[in-house]
N, C-alpha and C positions, 0 to 999 in steps of 0.2 A: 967376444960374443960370436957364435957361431950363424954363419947365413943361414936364412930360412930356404934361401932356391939356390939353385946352380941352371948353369944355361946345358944344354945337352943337343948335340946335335944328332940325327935321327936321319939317316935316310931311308925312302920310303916307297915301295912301289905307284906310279901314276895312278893308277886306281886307285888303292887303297888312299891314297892323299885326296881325289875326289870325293870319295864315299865319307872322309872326314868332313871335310868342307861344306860339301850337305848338310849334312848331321848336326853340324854347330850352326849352320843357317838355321837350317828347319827349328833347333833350339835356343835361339839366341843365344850360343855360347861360343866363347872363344877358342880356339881352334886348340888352343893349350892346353884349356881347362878340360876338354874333351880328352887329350890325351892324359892328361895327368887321372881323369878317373875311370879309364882303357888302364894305364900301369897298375894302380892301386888297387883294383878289382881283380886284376890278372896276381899279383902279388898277395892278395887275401885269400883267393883261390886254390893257390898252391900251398901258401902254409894250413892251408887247412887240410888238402889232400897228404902231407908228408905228414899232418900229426895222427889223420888217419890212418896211414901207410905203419907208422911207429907202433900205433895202438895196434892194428893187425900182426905185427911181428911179436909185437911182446905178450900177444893171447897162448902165441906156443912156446915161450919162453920158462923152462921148470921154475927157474928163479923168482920171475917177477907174479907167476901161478901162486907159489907156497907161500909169496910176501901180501898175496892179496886176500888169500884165503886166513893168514895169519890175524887179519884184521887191524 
């Protein structure tokens, strides 16, 4: 069975470590948990930008034009 977490080590500019630390105070959350939904939003973000990026490419693509227009 495969683990659900792995440990990761992160190093992290002084600031940016305070402004966490805040942030999970201010919200009663754990400092992890904070980062883990900093990765997963940063990571939802960009597959979203690269499937937009894709769809931009293939609007001037002849091929993927004639296969759409094809029906």
């Amino acid at each position: 069975m495969e683990a659900k977490y792995i440990t990761h080590t992160l190093k992290l500019p002084i600031i940016i470590r305070k402004h966490l630390r805040k942030y999970a105070n201010k919200h009663n959350k754990k400092e992890c948990d904070v980062m883990e939904e900093i990765v997963t939003n940063f990571i939802e973000e960009k597959i979203k930008e690269d499937f937009a990026d894709s769809c931009r490419r293939m609007k001037d693509d002849p091929e993927q034009k004639f296969l759409a227009e094809a029906g």
